[in-house]
PDB file as gemmi writes it, atoms N, CA and C in Angstrom:
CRYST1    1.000    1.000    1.000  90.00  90.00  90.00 P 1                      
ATOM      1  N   UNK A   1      -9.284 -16.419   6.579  1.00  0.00           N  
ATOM      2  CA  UNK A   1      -9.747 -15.255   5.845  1.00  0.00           C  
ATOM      3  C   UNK A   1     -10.317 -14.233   6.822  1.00  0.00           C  
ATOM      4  N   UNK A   2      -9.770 -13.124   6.906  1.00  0.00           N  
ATOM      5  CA  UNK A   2     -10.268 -12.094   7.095  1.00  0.00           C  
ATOM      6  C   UNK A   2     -12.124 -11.308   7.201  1.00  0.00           C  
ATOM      7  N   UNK A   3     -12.747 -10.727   8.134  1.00  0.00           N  
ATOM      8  CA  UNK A   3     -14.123 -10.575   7.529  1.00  0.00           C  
ATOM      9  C   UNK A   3     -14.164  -8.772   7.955  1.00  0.00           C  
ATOM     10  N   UNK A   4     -13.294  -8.167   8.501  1.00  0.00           N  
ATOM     11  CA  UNK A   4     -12.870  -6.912   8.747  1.00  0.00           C  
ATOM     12  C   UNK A   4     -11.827  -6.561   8.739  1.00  0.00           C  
ATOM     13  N   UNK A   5     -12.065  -5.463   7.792  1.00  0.00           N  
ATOM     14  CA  UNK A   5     -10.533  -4.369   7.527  1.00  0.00           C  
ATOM     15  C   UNK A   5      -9.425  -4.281   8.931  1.00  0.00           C  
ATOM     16  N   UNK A   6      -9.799  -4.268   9.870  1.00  0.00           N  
ATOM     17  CA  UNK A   6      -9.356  -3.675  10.879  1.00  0.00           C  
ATOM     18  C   UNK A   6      -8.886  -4.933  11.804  1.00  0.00           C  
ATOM     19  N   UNK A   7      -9.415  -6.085  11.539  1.00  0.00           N  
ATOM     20  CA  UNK A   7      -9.025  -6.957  12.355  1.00  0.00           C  
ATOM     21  C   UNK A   7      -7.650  -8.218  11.901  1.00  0.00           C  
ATOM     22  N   UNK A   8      -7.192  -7.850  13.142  1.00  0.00           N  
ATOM     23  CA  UNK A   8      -5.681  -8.987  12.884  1.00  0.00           C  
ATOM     24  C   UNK A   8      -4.722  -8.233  12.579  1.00  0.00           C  
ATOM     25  N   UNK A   9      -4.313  -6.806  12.593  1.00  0.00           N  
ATOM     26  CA  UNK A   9      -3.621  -5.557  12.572  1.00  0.00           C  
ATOM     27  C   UNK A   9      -2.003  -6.288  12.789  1.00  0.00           C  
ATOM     28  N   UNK A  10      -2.266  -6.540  13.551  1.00  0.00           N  
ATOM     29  CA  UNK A  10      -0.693  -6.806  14.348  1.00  0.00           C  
ATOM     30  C   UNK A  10      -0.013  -8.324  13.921  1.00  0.00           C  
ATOM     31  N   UNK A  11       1.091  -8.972  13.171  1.00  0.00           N  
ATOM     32  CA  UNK A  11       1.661  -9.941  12.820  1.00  0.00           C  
ATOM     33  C   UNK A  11       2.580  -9.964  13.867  1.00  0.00           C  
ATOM     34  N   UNK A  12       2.884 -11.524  14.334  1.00  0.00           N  
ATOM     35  CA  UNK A  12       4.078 -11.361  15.280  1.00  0.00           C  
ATOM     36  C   UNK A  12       5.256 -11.461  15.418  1.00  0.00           C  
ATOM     37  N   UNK A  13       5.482 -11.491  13.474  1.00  0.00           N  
ATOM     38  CA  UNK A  13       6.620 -11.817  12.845  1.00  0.00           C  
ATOM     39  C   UNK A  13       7.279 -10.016  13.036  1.00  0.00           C  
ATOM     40  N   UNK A  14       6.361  -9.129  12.889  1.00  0.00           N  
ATOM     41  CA  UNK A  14       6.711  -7.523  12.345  1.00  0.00           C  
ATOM     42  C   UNK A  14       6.805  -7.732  11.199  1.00  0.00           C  
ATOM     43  N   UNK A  15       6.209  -8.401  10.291  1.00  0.00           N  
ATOM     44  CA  UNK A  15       6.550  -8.032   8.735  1.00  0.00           C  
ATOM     45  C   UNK A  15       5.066  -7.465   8.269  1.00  0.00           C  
ATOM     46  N   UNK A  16       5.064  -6.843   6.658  1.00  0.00           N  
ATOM     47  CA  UNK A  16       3.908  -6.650   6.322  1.00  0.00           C  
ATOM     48  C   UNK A  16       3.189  -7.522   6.083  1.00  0.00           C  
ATOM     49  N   UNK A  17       1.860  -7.330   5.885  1.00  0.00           N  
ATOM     50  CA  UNK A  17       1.032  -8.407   6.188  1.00  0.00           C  
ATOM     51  C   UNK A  17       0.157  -8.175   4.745  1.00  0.00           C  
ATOM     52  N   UNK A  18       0.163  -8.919   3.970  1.00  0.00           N  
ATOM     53  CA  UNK A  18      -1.121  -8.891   2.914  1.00  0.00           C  
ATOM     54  C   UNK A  18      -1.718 -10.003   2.362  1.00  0.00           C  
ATOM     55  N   UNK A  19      -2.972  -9.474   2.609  1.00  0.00           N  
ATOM     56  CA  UNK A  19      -3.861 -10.268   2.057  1.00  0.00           C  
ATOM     57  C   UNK A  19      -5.382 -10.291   1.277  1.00  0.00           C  
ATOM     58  N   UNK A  20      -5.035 -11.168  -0.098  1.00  0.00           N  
ATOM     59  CA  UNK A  20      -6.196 -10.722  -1.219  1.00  0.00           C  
ATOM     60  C   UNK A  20      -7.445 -10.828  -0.205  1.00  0.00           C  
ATOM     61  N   UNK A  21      -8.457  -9.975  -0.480  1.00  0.00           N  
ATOM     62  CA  UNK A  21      -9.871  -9.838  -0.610  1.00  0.00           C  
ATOM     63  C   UNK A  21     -10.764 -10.325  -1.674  1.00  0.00           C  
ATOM     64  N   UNK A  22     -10.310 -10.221  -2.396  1.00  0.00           N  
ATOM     65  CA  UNK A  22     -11.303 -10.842  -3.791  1.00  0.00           C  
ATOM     66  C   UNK A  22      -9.986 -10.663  -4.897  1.00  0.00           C  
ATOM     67  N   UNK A  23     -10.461 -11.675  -5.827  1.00  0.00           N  
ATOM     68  CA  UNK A  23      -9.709 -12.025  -6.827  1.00  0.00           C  
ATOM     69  C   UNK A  23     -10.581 -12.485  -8.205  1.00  0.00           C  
ATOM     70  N   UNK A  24     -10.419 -11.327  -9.159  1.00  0.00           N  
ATOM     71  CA  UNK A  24     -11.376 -11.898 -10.290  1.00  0.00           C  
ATOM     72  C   UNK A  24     -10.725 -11.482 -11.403  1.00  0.00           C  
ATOM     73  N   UNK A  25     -11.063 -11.709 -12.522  1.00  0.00           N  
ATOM     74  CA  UNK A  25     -10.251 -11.892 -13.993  1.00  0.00           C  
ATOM     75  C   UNK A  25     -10.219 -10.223 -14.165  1.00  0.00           C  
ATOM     76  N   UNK A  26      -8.749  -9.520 -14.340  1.00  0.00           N  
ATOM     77  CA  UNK A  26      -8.721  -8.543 -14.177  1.00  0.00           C  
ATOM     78  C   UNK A  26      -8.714  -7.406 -12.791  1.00  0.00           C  
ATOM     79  N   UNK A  27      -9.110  -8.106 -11.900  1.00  0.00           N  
ATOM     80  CA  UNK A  27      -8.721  -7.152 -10.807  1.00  0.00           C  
ATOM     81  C   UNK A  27      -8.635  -7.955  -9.793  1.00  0.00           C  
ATOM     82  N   UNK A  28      -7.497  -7.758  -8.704  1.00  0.00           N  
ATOM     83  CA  UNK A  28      -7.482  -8.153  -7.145  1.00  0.00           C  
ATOM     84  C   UNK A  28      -7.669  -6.923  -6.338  1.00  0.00           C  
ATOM     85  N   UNK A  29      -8.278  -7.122  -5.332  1.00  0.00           N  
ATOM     86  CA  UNK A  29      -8.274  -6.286  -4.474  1.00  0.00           C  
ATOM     87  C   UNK A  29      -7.543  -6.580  -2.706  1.00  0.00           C  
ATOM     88  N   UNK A  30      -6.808  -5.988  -2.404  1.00  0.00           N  
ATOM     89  CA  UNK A  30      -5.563  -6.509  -1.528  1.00  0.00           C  
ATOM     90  C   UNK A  30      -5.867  -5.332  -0.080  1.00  0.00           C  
ATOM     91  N   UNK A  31      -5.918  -6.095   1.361  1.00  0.00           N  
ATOM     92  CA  UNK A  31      -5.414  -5.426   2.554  1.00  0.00           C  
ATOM     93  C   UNK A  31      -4.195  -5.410   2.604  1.00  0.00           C  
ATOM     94  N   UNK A  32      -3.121  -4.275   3.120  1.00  0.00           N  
ATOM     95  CA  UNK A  32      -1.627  -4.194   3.284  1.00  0.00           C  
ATOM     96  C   UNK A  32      -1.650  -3.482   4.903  1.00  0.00           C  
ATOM     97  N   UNK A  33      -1.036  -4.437   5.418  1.00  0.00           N  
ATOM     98  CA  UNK A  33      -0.843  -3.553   6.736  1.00  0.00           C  
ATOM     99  C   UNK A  33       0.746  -3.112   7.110  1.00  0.00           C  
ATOM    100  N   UNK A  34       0.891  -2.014   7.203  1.00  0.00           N  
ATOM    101  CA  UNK A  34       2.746  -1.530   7.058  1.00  0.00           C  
ATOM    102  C   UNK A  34       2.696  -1.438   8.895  1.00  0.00           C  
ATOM    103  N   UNK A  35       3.668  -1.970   9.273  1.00  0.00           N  
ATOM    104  CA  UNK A  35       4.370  -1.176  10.443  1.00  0.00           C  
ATOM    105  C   UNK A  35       5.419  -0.808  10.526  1.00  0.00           C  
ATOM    106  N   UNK A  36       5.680  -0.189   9.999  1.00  0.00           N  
ATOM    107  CA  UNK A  36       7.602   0.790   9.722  1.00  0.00           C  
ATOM    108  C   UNK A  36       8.221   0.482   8.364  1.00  0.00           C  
ATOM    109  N   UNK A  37       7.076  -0.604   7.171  1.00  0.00           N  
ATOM    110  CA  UNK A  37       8.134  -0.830   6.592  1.00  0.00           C  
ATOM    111  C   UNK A  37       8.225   0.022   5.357  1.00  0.00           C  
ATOM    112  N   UNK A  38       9.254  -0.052   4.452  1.00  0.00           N  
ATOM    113  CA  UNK A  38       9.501   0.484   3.262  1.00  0.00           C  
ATOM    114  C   UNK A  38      10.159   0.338   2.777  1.00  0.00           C  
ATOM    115  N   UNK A  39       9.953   0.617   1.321  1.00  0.00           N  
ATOM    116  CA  UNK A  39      10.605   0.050   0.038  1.00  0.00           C  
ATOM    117  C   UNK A  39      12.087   0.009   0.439  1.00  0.00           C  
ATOM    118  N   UNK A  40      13.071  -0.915   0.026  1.00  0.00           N  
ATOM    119  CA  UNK A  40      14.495  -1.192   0.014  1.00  0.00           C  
ATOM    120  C   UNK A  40      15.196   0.082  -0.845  1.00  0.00           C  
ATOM    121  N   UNK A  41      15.967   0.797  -0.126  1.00  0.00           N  
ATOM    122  CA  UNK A  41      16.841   2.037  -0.741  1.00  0.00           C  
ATOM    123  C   UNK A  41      17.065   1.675  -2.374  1.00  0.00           C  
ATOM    124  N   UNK A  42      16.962   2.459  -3.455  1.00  0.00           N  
ATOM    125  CA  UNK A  42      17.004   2.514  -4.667  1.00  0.00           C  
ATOM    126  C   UNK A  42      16.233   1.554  -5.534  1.00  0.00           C  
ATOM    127  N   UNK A  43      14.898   0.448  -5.051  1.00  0.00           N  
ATOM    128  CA  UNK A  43      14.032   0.158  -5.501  1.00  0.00           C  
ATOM    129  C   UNK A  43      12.978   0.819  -5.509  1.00  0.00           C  
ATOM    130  N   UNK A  44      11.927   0.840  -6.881  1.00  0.00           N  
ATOM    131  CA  UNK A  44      10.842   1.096  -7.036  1.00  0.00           C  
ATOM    132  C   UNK A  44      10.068   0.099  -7.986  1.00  0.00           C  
ATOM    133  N   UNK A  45       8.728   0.300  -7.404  1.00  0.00           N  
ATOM    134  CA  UNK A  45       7.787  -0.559  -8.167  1.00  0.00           C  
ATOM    135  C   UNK A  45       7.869  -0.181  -9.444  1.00  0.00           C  
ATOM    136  N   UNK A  46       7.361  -1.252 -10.576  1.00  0.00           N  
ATOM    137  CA  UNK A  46       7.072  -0.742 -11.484  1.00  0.00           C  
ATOM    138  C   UNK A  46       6.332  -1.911 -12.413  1.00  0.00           C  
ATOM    139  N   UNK A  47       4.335  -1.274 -12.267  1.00  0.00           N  
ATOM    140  CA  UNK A  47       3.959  -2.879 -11.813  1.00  0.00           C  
ATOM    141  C   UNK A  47       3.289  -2.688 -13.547  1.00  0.00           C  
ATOM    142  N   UNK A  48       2.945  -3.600 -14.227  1.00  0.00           N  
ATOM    143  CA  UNK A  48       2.407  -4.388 -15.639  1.00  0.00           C  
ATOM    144  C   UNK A  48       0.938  -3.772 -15.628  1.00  0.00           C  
ATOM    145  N   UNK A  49       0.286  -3.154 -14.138  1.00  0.00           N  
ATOM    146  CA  UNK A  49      -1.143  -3.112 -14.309  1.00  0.00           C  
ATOM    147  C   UNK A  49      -1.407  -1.924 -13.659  1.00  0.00           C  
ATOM    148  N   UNK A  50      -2.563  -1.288 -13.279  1.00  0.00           N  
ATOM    149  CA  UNK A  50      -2.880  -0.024 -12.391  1.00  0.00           C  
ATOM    150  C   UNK A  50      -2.741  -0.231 -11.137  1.00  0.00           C  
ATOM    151  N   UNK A  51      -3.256   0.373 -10.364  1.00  0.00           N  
ATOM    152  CA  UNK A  51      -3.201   0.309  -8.922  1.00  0.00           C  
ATOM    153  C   UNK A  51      -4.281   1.443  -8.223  1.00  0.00           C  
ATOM    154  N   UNK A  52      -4.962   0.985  -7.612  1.00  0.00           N  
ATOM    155  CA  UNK A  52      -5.892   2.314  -6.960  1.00  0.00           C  
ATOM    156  C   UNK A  52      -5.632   2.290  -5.242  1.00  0.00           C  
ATOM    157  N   UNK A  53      -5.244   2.919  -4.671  1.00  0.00           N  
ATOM    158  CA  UNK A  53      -4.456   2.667  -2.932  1.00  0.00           C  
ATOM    159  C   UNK A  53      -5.346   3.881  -2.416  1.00  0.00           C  
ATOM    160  N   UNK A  54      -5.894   3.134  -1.493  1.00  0.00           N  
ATOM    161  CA  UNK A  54      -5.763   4.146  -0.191  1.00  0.00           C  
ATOM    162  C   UNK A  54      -5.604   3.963   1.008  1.00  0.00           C  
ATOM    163  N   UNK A  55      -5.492   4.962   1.420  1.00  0.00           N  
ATOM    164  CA  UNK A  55      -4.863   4.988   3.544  1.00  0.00           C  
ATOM    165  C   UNK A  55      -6.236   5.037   3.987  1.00  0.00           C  
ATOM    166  N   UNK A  56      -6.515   3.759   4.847  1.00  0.00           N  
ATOM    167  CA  UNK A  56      -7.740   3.292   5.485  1.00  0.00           C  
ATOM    168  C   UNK A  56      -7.271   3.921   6.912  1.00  0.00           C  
ATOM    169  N   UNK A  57      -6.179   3.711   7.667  1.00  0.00           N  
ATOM    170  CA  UNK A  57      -5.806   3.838   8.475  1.00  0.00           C  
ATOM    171  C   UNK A  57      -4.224   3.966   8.868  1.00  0.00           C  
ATOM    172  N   UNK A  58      -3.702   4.987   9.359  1.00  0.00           N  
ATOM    173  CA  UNK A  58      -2.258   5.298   9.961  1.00  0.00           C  
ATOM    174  C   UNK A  58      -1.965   6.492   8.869  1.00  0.00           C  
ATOM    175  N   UNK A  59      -0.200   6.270   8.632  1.00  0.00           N  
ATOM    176  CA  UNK A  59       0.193   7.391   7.578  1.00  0.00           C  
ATOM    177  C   UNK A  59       1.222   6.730   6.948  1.00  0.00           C  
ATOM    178  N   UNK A  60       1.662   6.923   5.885  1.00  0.00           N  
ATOM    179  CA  UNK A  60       2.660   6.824   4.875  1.00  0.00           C  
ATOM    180  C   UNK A  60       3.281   7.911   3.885  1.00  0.00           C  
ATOM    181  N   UNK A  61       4.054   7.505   3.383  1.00  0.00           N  
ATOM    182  CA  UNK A  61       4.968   8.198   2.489  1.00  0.00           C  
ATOM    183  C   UNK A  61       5.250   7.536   0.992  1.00  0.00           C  
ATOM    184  N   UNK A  62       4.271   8.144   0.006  1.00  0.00           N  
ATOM    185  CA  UNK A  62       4.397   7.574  -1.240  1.00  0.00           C  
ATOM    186  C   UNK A  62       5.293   8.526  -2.214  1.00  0.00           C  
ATOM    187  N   UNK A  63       6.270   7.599  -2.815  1.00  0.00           N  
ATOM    188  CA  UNK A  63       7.390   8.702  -3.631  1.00  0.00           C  
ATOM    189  C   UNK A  63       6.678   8.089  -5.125  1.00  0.00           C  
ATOM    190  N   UNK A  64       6.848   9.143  -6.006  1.00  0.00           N  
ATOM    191  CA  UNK A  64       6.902   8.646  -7.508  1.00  0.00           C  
ATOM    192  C   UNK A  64       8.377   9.394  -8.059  1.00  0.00           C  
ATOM    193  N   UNK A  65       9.114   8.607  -9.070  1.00  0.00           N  
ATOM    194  CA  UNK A  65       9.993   8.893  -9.628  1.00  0.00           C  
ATOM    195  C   UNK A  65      10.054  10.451 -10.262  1.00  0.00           C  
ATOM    196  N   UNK A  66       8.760  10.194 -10.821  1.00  0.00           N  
ATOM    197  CA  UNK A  66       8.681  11.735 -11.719  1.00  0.00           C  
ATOM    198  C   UNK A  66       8.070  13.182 -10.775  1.00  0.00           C  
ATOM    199  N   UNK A  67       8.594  12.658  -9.783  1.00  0.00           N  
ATOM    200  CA  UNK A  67       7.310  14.014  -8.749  1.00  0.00           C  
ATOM    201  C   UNK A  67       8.911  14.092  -7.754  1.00  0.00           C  
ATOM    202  N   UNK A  68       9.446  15.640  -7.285  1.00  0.00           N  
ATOM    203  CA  UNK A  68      10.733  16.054  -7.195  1.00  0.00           C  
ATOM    204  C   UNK A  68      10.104  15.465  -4.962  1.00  0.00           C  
ATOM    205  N   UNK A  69       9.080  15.380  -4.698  1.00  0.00           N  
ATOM    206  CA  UNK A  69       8.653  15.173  -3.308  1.00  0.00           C  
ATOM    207  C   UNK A  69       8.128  14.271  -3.048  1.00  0.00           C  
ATOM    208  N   UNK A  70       7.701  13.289  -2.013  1.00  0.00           N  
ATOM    209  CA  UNK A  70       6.826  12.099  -1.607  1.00  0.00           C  
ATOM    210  C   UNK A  70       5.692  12.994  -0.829  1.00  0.00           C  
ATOM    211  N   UNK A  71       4.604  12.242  -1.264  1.00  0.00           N  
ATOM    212  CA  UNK A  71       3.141  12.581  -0.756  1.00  0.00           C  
ATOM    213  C   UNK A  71       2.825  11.717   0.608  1.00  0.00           C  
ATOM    214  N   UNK A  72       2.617  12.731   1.191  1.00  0.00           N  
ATOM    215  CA  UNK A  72       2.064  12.047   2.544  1.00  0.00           C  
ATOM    216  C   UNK A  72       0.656  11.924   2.371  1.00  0.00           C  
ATOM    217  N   UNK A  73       0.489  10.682   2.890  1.00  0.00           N  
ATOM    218  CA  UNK A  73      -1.028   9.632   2.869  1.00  0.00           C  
ATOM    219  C   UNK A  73      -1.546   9.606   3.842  1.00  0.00           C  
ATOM    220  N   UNK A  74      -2.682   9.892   4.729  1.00  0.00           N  
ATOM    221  CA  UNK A  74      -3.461  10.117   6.231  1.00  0.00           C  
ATOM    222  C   UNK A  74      -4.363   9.315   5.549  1.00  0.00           C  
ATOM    223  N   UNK A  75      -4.930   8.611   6.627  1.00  0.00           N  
ATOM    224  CA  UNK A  75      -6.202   8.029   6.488  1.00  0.00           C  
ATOM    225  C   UNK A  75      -7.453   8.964   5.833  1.00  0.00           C  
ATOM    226  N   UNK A  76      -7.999   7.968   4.991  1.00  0.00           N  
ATOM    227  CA  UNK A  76      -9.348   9.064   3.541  1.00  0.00           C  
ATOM    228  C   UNK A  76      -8.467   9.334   2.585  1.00  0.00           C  
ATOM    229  N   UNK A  77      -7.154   9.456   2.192  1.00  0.00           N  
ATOM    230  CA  UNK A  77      -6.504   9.697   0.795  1.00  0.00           C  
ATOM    231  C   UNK A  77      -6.068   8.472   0.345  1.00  0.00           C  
ATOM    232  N   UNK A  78      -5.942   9.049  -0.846  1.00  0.00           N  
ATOM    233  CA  UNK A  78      -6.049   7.897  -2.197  1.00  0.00           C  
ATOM    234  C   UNK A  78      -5.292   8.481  -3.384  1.00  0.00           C  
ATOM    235  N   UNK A  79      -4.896   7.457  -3.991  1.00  0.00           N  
ATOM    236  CA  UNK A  79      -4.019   7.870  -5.235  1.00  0.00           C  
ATOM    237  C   UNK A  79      -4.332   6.642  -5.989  1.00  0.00           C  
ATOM    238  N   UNK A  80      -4.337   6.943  -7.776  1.00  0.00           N  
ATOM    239  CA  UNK A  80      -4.324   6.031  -8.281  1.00  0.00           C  
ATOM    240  C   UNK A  80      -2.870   5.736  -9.253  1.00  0.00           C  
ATOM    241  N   UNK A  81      -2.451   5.023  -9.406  1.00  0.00           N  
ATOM    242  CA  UNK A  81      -1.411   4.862  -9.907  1.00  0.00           C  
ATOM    243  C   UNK A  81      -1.463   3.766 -11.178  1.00  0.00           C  
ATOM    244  N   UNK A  82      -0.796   4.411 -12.692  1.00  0.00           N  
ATOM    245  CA  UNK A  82      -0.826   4.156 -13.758  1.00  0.00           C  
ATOM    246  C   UNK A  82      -0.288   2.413 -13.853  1.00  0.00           C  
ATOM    247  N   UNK A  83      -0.407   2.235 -14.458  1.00  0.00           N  
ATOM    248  CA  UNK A  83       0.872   1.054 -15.044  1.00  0.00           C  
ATOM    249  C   UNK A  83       1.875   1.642 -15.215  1.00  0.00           C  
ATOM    250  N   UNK A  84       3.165   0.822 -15.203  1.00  0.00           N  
ATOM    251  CA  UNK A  84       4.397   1.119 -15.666  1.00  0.00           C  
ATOM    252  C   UNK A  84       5.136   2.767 -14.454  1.00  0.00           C  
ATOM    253  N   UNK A  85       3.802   3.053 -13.589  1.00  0.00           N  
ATOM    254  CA  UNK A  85       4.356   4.897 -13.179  1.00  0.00           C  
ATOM    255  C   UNK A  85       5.556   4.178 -12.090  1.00  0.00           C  
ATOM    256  N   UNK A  86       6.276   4.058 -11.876  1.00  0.00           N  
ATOM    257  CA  UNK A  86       7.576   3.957 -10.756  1.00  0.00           C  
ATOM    258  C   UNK A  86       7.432   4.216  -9.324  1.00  0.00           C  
ATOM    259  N   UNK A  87       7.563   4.457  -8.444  1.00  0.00           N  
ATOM    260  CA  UNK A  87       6.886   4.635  -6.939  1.00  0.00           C  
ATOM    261  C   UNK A  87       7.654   3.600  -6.150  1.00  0.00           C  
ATOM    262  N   UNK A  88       7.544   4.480  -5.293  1.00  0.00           N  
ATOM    263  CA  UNK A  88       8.059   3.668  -3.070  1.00  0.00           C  
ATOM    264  C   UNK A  88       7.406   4.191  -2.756  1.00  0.00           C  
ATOM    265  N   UNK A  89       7.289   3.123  -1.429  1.00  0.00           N  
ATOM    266  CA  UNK A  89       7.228   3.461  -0.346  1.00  0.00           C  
ATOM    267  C   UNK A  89       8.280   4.066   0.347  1.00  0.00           C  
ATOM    268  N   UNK A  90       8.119   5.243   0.515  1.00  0.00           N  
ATOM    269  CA  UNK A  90       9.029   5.734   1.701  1.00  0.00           C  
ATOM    270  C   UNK A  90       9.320   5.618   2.912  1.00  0.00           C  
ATOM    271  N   UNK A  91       8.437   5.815   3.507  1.00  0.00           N  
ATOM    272  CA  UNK A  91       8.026   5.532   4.976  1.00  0.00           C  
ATOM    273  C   UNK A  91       6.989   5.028   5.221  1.00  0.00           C  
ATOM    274  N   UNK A  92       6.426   4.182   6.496  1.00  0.00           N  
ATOM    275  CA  UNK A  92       5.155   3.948   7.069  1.00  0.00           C  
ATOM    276  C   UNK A  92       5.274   3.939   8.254  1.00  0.00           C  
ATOM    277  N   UNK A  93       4.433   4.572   9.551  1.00  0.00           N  
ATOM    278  CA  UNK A  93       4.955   4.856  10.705  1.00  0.00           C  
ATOM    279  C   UNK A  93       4.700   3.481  11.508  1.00  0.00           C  
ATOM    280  N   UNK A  94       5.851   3.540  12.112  1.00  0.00           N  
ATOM    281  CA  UNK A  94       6.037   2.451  12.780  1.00  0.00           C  
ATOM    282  C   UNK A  94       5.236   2.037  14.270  1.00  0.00           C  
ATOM    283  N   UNK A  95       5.264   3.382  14.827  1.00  0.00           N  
ATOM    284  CA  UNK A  95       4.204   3.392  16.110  1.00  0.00           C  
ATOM    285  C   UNK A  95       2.801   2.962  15.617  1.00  0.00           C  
ATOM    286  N   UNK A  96       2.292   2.556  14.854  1.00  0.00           N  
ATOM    287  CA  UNK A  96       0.758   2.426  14.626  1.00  0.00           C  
ATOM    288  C   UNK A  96       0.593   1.586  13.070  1.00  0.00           C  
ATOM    289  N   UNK A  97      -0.274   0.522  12.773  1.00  0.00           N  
ATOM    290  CA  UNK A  97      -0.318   0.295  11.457  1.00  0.00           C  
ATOM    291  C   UNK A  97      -1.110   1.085  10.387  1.00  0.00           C  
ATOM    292  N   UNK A  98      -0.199   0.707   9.692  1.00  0.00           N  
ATOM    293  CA  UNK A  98      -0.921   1.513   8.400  1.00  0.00           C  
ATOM    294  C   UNK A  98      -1.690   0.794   7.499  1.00  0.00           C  
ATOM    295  N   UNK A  99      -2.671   0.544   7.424  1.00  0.00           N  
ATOM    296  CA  UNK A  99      -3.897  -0.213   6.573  1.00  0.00           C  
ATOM    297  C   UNK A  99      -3.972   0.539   5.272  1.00  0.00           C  
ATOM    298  N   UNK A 100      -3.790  -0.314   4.391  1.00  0.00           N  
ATOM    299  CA  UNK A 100      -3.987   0.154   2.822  1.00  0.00           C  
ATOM    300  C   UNK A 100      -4.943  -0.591   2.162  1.00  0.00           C  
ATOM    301  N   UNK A 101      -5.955  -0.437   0.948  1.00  0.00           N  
ATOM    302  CA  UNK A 101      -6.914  -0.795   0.540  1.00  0.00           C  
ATOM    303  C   UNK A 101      -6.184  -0.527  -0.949  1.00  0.00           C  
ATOM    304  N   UNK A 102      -5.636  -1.759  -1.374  1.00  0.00           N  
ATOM    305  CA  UNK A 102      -5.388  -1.568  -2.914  1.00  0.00           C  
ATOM    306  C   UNK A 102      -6.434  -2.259  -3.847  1.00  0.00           C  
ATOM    307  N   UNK A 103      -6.666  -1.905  -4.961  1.00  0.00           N  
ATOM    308  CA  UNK A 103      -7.254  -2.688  -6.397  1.00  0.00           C  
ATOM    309  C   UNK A 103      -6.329  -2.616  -7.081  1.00  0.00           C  
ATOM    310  N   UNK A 104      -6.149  -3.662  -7.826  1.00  0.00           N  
ATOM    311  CA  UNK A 104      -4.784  -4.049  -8.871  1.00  0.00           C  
ATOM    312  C   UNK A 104      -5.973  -4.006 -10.260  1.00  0.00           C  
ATOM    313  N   UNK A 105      -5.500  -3.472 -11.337  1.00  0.00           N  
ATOM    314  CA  UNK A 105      -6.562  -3.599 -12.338  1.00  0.00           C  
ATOM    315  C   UNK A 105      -5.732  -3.764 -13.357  1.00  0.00           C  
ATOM    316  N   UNK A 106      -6.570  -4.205 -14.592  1.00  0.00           N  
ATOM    317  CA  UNK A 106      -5.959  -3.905 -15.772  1.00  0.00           C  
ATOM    318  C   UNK A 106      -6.144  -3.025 -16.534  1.00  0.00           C  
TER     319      UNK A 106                                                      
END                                                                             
């Protein structure tokens, strides 16, 4: 287990890396660390519960179905995302990880 956001960044597999923080009836709260990766061409999420994300660290590219552009994410932004709203990942830069701070809610 983890005791800082920031530590253990790097997997030596290169895959994303996540892992719960707390887990309680109704909400998880999840570290995601991206290094280049993103959603598989013509998939999108489309999750049963909310989602509250933010960029702790690096940059990304969040698409929603119903929005004609993807929002770029810098570290300090945040988005919350509905149930059922559709979304990728677009991009996550690969030179540097990208640390995400999700809550899964109901």
């Amino acid at each position: 287990m983890i005791r800082n956001l920031f530590a253990e960044l790097h997997d030596r597999t290169g895959q994303e890396t996540l892992v719960d923080l707390l887990k309680r009836p109704g909400v998880r709260i999840e570290r995601i660390v991206s290094t280049g990766q993103a959603s598989p061409p013509g998939f999108w999420y489309e999750q049963s519960h909310g989602e509250w994300v933010a960029v702790l660290a690096g940059e990304a590219r969040l698409r929603f179905e119903d929005e004609r552009t993807a929002r770029t994410l810098r570290a300090g932004d945040f988005v919350d995302i509905a149930a059922h709203r559709r979304h990728r990942v677009e991009w996550t830069h690969a030179g540097e990880p990208t640390v995400w701070l999700a809550v899964h809610y109901d």
